[in-house]
Residue frames relative to the residue before (quaternion, step in Angstrom):
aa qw qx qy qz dx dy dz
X 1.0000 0.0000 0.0000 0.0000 0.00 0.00 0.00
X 0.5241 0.5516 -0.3959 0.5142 3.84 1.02 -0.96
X 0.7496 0.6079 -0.2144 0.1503 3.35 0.14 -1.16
X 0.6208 0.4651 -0.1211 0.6194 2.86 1.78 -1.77
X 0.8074 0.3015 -0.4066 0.3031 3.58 0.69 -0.33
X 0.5111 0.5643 -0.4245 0.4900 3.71 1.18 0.25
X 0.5869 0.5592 -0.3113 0.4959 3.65 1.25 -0.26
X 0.6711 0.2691 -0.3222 0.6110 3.52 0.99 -0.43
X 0.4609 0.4689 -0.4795 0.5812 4.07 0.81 -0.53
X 0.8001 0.3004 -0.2967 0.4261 3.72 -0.14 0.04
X 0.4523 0.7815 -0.1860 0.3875 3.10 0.72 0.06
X 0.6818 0.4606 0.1379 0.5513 2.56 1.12 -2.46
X 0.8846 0.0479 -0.1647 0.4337 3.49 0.64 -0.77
X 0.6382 0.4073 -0.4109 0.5079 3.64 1.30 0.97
X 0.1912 -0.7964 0.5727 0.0355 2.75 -0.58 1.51
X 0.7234 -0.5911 0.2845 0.2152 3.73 -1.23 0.74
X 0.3707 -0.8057 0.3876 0.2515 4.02 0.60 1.37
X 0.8604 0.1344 -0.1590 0.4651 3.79 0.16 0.80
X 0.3517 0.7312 -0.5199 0.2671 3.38 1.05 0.19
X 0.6296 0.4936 -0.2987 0.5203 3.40 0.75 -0.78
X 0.7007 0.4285 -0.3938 0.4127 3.60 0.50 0.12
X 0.6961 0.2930 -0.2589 0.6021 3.40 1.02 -0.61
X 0.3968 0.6619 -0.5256 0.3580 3.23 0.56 1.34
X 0.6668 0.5371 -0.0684 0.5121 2.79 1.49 -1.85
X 0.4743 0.7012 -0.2872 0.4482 3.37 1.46 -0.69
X 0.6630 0.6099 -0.1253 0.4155 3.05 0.70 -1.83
X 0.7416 0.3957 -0.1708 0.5141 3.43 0.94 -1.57
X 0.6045 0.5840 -0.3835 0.3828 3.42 0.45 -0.45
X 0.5314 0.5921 -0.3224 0.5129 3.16 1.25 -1.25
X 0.8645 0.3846 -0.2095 0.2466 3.35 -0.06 -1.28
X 0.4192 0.5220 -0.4883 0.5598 3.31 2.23 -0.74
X 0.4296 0.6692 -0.5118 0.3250 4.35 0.09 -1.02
X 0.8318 0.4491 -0.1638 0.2820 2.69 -0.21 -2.28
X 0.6287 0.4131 -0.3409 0.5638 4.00 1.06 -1.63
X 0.7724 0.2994 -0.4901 0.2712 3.89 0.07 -0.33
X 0.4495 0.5389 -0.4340 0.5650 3.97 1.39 0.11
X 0.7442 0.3002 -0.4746 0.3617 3.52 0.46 0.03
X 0.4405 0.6421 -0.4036 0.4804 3.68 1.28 -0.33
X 0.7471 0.4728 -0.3196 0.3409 3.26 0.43 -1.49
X 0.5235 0.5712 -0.2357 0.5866 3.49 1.15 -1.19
X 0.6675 0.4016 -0.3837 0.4959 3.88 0.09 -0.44
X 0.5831 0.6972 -0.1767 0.3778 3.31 0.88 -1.46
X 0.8783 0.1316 -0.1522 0.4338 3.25 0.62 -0.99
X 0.4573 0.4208 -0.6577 0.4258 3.69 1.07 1.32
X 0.4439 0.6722 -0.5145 0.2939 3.78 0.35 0.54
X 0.3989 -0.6522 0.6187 0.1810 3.64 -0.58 1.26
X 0.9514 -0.0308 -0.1040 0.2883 3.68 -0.16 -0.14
X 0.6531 -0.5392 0.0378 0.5304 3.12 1.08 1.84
X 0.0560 -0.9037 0.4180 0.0733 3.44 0.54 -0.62
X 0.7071 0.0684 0.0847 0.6987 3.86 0.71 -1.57
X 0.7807 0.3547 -0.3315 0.3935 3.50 0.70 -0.25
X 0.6247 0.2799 -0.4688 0.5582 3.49 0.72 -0.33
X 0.4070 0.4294 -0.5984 0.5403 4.87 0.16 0.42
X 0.7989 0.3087 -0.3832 0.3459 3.39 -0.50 -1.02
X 0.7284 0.3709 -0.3461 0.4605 4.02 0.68 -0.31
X 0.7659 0.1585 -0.4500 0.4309 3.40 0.17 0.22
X 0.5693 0.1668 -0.7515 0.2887 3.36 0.42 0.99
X 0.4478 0.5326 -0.6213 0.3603 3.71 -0.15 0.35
X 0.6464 0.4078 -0.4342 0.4768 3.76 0.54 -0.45
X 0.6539 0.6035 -0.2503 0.3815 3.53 0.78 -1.27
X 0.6727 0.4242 -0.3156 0.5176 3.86 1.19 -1.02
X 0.6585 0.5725 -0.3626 0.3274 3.72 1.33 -0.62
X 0.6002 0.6484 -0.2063 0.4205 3.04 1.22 -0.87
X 0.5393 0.5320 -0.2762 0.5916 3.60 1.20 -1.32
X 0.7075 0.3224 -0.4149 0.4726 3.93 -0.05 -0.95
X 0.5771 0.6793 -0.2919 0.3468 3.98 0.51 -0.63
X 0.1238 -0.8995 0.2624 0.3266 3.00 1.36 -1.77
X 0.3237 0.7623 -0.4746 0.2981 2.90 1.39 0.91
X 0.3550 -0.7695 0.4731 0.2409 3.93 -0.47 0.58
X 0.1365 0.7077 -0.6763 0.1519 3.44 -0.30 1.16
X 0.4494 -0.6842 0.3619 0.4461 3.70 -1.22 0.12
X 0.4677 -0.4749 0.4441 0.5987 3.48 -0.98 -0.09
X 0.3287 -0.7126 0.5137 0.3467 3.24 -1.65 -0.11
């Protein structure tokens, strides 16, 4: 009886030292993976379609933090 209840009293108040990192790990991977699958989609398009939108607004948001005044497009 001692046993089982210091086993769950332990339990309860030690939590695992890195789990939370190989979470984020995990996710990253998976953000990675969805933008390798865009990219890969991306490039049977004949006229740039998702990839040349997705860079100029990525050029367009860089530029704004910079402050140079161009228009959006």
């Amino acid at each position: 009886m001692g046993y089982r209840l210091m086993g769950r009293a332990h339990a309860l108040l030690v939590r695992p030292d890195g789990q939370g990192t190989v979470e984020y790990v995990a996710l990253m991977l998976l953000v990675a993976g969805l933008l390798a699958g865009v990219i890969t989609a991306a490039k049977g398009m004949h006229d740039g379609g998702i990839a040349s939108t997705v860079a100029s607004k990525v050029k367009s948001a860089i530029e704004g933090v910079g402050g140079h005044d161009t228009p959006a497009n």
